[in-house]
C-alpha positions as CSV (number, residue, x, y, z in Angstrom):
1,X,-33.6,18.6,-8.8
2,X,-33.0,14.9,-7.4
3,X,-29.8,13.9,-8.0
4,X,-28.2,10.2,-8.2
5,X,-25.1,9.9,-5.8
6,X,-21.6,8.0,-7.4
7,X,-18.6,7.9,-4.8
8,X,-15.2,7.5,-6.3
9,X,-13.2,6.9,-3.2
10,X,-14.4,4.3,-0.7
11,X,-11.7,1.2,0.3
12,X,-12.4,-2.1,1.1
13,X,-10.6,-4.8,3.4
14,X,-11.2,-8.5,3.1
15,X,-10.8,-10.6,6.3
16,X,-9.2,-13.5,4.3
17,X,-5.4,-13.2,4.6
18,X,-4.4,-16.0,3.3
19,X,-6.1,-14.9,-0.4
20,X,-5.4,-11.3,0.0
21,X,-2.2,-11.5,1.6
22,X,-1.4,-7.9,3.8
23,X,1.5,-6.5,2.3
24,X,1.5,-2.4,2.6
25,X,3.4,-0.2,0.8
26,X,6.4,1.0,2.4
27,X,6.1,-1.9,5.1
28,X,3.5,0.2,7.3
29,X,0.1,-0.9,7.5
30,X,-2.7,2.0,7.3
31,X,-4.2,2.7,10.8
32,X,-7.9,2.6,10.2
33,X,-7.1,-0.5,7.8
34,X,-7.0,-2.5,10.7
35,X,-9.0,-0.7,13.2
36,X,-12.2,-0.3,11.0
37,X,-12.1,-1.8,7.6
38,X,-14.8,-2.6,6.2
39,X,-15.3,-5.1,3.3
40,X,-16.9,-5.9,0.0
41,X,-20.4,-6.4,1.7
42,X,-20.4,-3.9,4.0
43,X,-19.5,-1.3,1.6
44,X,-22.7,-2.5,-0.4
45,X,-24.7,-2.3,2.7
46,X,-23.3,0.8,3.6
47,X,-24.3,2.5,0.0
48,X,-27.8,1.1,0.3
49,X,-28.4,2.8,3.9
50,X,-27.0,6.1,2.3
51,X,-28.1,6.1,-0.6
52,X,-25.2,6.2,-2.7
53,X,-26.2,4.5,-6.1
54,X,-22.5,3.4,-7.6
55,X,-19.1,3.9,-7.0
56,X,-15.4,3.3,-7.9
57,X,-13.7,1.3,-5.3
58,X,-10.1,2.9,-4.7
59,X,-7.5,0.1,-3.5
60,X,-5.8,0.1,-0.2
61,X,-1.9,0.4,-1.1
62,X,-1.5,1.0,2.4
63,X,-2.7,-2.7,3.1
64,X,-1.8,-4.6,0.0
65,X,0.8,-2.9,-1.7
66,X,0.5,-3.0,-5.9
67,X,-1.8,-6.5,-5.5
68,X,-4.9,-5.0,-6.2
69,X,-6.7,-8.8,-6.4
70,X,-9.3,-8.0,-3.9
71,X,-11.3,-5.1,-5.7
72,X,-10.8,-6.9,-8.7
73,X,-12.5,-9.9,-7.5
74,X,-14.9,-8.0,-5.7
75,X,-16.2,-5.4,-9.0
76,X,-16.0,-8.4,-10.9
77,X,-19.1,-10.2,-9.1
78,X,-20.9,-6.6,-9.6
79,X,-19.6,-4.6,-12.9
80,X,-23.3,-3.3,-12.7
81,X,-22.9,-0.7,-9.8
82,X,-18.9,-1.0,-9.4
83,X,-15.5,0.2,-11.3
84,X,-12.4,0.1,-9.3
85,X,-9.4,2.4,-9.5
86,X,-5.7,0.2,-9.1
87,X,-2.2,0.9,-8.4
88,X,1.2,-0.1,-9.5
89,X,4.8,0.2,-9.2
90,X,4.4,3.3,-11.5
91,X,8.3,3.6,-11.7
92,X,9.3,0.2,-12.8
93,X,9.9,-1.2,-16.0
94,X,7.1,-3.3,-16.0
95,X,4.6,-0.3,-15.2
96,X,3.0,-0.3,-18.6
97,X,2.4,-4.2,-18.9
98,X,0.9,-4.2,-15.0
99,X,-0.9,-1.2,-15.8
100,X,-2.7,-2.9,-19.0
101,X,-3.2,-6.1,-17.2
102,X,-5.0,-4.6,-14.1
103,X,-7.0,-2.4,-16.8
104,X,-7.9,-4.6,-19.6
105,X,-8.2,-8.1,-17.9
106,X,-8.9,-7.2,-14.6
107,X,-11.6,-4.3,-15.9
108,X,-10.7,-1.3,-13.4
109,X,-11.1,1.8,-15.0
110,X,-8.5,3.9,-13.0
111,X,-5.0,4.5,-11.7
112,X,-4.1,6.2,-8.5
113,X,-0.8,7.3,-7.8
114,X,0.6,7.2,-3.8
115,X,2.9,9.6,-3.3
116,X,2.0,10.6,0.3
117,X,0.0,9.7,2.7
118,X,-0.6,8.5,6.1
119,X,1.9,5.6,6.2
120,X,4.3,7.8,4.0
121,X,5.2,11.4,4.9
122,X,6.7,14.1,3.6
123,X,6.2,14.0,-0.3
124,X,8.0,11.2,-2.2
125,X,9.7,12.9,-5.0
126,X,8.0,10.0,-8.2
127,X,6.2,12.3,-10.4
128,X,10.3,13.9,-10.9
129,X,11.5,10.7,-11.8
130,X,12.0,10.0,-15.9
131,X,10.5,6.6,-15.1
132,X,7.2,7.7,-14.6
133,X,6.6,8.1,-17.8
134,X,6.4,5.1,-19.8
135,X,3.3,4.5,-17.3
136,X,2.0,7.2,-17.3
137,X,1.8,7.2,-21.6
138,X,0.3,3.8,-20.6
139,X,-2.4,4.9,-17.8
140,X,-3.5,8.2,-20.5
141,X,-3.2,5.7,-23.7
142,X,-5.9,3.3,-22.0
143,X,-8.5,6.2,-21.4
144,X,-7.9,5.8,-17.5
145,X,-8.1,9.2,-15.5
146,X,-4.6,9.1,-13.0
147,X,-5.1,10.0,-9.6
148,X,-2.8,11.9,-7.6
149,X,-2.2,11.8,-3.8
150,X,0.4,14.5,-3.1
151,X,1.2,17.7,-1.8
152,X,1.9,21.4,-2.9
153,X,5.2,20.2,-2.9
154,X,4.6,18.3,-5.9
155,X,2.8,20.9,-8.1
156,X,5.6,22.3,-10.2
157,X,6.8,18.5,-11.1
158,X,2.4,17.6,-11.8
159,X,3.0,20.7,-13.7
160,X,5.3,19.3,-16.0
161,X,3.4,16.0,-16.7
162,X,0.4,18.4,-17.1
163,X,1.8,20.0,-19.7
164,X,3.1,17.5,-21.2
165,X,0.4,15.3,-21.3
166,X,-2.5,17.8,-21.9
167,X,-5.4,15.0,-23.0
168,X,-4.8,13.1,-20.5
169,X,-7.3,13.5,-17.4
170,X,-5.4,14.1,-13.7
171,X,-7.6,13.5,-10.4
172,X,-6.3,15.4,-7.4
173,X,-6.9,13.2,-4.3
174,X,-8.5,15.0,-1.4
175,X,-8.4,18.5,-3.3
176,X,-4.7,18.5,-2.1
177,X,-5.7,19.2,1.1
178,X,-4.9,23.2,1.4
179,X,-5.1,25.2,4.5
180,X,-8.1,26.8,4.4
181,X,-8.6,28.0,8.3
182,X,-7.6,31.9,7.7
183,X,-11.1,32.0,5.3
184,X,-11.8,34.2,3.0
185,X,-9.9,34.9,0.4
186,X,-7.9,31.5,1.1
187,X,-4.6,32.6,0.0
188,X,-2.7,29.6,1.4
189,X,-5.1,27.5,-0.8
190,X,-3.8,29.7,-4.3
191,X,-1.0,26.8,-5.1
192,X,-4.3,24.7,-5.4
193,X,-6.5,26.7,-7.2
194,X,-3.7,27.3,-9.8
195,X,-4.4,24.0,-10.9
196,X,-7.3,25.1,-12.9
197,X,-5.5,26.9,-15.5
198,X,-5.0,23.1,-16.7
199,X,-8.3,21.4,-18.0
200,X,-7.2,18.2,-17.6
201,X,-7.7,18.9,-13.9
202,X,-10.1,17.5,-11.9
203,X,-10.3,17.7,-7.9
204,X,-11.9,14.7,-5.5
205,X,-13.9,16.4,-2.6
206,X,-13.5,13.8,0.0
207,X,-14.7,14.2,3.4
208,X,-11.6,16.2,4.8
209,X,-12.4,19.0,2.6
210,X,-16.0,18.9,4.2
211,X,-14.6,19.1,7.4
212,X,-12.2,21.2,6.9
213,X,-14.8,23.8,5.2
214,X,-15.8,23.9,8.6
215,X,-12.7,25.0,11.1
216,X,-11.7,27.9,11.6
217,X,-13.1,30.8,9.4
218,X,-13.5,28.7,6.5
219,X,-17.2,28.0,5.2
220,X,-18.6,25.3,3.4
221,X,-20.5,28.5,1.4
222,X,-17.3,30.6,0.6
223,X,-14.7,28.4,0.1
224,X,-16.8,25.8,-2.5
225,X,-18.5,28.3,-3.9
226,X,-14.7,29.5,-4.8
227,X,-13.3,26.0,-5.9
228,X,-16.4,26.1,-8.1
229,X,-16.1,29.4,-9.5
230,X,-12.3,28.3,-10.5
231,X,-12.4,25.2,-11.6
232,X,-16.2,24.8,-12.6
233,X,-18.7,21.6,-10.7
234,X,-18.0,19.6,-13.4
235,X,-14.7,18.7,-12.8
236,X,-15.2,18.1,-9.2
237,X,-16.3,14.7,-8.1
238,X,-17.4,13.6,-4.6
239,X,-15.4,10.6,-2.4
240,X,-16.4,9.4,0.9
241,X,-13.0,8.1,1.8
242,X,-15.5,5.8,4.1
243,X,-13.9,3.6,6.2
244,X,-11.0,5.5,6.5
245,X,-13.0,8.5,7.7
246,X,-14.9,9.4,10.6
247,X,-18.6,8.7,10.9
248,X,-20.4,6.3,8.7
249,X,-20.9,6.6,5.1
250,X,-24.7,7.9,5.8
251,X,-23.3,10.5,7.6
252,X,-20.5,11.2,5.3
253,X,-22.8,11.4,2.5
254,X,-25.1,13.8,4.4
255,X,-22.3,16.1,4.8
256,X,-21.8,16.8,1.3
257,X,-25.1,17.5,0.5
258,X,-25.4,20.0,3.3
259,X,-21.9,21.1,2.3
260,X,-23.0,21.7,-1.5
261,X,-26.6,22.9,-0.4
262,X,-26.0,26.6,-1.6
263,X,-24.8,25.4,-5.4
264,X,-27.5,25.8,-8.1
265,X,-28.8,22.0,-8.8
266,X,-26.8,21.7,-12.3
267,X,-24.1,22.3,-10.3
268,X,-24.6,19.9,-7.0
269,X,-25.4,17.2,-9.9
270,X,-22.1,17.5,-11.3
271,X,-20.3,16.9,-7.5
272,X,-22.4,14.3,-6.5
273,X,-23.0,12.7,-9.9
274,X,-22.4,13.8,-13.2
275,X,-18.3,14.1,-12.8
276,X,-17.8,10.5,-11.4
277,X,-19.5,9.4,-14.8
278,X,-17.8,11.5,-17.1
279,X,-14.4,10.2,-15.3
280,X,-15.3,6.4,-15.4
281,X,-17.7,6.0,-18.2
282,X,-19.0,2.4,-16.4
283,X,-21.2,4.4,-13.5
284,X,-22.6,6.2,-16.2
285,X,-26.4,5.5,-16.9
């Protein structure tokens, strides 16, 4: 079975400062933001070489903060092949009116939430804060699936929104990353896979989680094979997290398909395709 290939978490960088002024949350640019970004075109040239059909372009917070003008721009000259996930101040008043503008006249079909991350350790305690939740009504309300970047830390507070918010659909960024280097059977990684009691759950196998399928006496075989038996391919959906990653997207993209080789083809289909399009209807067919 031939599948198509969607990637829901690539960045882009534009060169022009003075139109896309740098600005990174929490006053830190992102290392590989300025050491290899890539932009707009070269993300298209990159897709062609690896055959990656579509994709929804996730913006850099850590280079320009809640202005998300550049992927705008840039799906906007390509709404064929593109959809673009945004961010905002998800704790200020305003939330709910940013979150509509960058969704319903901007045209991105997603919201990511950074709680954590490279430029911001430890886990920033927002999805406890009352605030969060006139935006996050807003982000559910609008049809847009909310991705998360956290850490186990925060699962008893997603928990809460979870519950509380059962139709709306929750992307976990980078499968929440779980130490998976004891192998088999990956009890460090249960927090995680506890997450699939909740159907509203879906996880984004980026790169790290090939690589880390990889170290130690994990496997690419047993520890998918697992996530999948959990939490079912179709609410798993791949992202390259090219340029922020190692390697080029070719290679990136190479790695998941040796990485998912084992799977039966439905289920491959889902992960590479078939989950991205269910998430943001505009990559579908």
């Amino acid at each position: 079975m031939v599948t198509r290939l969607i990637d829901i978490h690539p960045h882009i960088i534009s060169p022009d400062t003075e139109r896309y002024p740098i600005s990174p949350l929490g006053g830190k640019r992102s290392s590989w933001s300025e050491e290899h970004p890539a932009t707009f075109e070269e993300l298209i040239k990159a897709m062609d070489e690896a055959g990656v059909d579509k994709a929804a372009i996730v913006h850099s917070s850590t280079t320009y903060g809640y202005d998300n003008s550049y992927v705008a721009d840039a799906i906007a000259a390509h709404p064929e092949r593109f959809d673009g996930v945004f961010s905002v101040d998800i704790l200020a008043d305003d939330a709910p009116q940013k979150i509509d503008y960058w969704a319903r006249d901007r045209q991105l079909g997603g919201l990511r939430i950074f709680t954590t991350g490279s430029t911001m350790r430890g886990q920033a305690p927002i999805l406890n804060d009352a605030r969060i939740h006139p935006g996050w009504r807003a982000a559910g309300e609008a049809g847009l699936p909310i991705c998360a970047q956290i850490t186990a830390a925060a699962i008893p507070d997603l928990e809460k929104l979870l519950q509380q918010y059962p139709d709306f659909p929750v992307i976990i960024d980078h499968m929440l990353k779980p130490d998976i280097s004891e192998g088999p059977p990956y009890d460090k990684a249960r927090p995680m896979l506890s997450l699939a009691r909740y159907p509203n759950v879906y996880l984004k196998m980026t790169d790290r989680n090939t690589v880390m399928a990889k170290e130690g006496k994990a496997t690419p075989q047993s520890w998918f094979g697992l996530v999948v038996k959990e939490f079912g391919a179709n609410r798993i959906a791949w992202g390259s997290n090219w340029p922020s990653s190692d390697g080029t997207l070719a290679e990136i993209a190479q790695d998941l398909r040796d990485s998912i080789a084992f799977l039966p083809a439905e289920d491959q289909h889902w992960i590479m395709a078939g989950t991205a399009m269910k998430l943001y209807p505009r990559l579908a067919d």
